[in-house]
C-alpha positions in Angstrom: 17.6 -84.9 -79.9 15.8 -86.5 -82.9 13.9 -84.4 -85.4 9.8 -85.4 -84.4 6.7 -84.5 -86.3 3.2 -84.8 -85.4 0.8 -85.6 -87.7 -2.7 -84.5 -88.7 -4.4 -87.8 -86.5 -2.2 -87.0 -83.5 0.8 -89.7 -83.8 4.3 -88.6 -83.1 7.1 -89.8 -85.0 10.6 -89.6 -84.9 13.5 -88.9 -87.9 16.0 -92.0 -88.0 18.8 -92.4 -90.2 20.9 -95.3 -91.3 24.2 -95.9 -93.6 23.7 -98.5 -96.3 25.9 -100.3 -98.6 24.8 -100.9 -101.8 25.6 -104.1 -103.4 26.0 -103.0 -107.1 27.8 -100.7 -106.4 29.4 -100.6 -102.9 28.8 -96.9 -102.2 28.1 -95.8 -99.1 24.5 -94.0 -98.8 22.3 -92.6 -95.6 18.9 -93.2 -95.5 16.0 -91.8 -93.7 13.0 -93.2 -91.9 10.5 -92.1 -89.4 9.3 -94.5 -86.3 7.1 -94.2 -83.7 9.4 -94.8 -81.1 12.2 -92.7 -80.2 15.8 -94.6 -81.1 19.6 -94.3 -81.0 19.8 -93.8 -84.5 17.8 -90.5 -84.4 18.9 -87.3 -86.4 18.0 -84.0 -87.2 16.0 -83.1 -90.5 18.7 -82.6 -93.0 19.2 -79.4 -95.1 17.2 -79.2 -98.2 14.6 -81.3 -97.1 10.8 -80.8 -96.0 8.4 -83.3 -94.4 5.1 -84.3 -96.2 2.5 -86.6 -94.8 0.5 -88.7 -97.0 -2.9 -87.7 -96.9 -4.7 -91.0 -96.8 -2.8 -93.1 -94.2 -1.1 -90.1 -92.0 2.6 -91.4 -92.8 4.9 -88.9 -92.9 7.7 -88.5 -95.7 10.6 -86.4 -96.5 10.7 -84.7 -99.9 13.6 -82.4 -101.8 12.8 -78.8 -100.6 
């Protein structure tokens, strides 16, 4: 079951998380984004981390915590 947060307006959104290649480099990184639909590619909130929401539009975000 994917990580979901609520925000202050009401909107549910679900933790995703995807593993990138990056071209300079060609290391392998994961990457984490919230939707507002549930998907295959959901996760759990990771370990040191803590969801924000910014305060004008409602979005959340995950910040080192």
């Amino acid at each position: 079951m994917a990580y979901q947060h609520t925000n202050s307006k009401g909107n549910t959104y679900y933790l995703n998380s995807k593993d990138v290649t990056l071209k300079s480099t060609g290391r392998v990184q994961t990457i984490y984004f919230f939707s507002k639909d549930s998907r295959n590619t959901g996760c759990e909130l990771p370990s040191g981390k803590k969801v924000i929401e910014n305060s004008k539009t409602g979005l959340p975000m995950l910040k080192n915590g």
